[in-house]
C-alpha positions in Angstrom: 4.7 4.0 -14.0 8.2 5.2 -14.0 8.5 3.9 -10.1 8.1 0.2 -11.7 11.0 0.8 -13.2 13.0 1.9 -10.3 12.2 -1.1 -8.3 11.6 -3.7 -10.9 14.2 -2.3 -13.9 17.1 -0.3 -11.5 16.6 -2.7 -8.5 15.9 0.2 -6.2 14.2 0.6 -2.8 11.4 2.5 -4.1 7.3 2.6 -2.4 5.0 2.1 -5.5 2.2 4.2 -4.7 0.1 2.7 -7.3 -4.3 2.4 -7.5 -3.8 -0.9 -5.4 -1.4 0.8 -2.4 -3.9 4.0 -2.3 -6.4 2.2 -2.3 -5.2 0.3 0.8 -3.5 3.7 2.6 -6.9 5.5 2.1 -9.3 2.5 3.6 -6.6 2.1 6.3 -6.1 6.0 7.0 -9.5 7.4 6.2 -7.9 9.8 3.7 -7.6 10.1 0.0 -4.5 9.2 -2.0 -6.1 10.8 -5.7 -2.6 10.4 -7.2 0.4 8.4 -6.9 2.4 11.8 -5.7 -0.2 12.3 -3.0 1.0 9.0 -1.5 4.4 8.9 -2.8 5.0 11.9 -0.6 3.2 10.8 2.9 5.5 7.5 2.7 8.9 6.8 3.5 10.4 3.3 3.4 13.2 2.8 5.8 16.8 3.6 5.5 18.2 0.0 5.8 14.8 -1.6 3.3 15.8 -3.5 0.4 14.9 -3.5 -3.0 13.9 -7.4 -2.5 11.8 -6.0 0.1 10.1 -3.1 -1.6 9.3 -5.6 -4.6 7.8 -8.1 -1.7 6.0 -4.7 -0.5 4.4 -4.1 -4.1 3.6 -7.9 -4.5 1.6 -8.0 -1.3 -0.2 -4.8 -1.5 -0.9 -6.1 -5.2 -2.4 -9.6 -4.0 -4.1 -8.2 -1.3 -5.7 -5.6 -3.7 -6.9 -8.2 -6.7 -9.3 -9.8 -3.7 -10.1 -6.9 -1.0 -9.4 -3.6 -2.7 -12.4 -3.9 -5.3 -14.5 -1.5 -3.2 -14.6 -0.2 0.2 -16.9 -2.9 1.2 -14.7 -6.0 0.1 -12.0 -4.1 1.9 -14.7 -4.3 5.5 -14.4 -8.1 5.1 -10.8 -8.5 5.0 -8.5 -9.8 7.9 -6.7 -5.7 8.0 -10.5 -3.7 8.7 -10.4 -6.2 11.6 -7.0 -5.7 12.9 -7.4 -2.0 12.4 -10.9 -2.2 14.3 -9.6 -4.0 17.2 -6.8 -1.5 17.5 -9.2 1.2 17.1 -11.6 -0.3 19.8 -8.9 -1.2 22.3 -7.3 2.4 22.4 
C-alpha cells in the first residue's frame, strides 16, 4: 500500500506491483509474483520515466485487470495472450 503513496501522495516514479500487475507479469512471464516484493524487485522503470507516467502505468494495468485478469482464462481471451502468442510462434 505504501507504494500508492509514493506515486499518488509524493508524486514519485514508483512501479505498483500490486494483485492486478502480478497478476499480469505472472500470465505474461509464466512465473509467480506471490507478493508485491517478489515483483517490486524483478522490475525497474526507466531512469528518465515520470511520475505522470508511472500513474498512467498503474491505471492501465488496473483497467486491463478489472476485465482480463479475473482468472487465467479471461486473461487467454485478451488482445496481450495474442500478441505474446504470435511473438512466441514467430521466434
Amino acid at each position: 500500500m505504501q507504494m500508492y503513496f509514493w506515486v499518488y501522495v509524493f508524486d514519485l516514479p514508483v512501479f505498483i506491483a500490486d494483485k492486478y500487475a502480478r497478476r499480469l507479469f505472472g500470465f505474461l512471464l509464466g512465473q509467480s509474483y506471490d507478493n508485491y516484493q517478489a515483483l517490486k524487485n524483478s522490475v525497474s522503470l526507466p531512469a528518465n520515466f515520470s511520475q505522470l507516467e508511472a500513474k498512467e502505468l498503474h491505471g492501465l494495468i488496473d483497467e486491463f485487470g478489472k476485465t482480463h485478469l479475473k482468472n487465467e482464462a479471461t486473461f487467454q481471451k485478451s488482445f496481450l495472450a495474442c500478441q505474446i502468442t504470435e511473438l512466441v510462434d514467430n521466434n
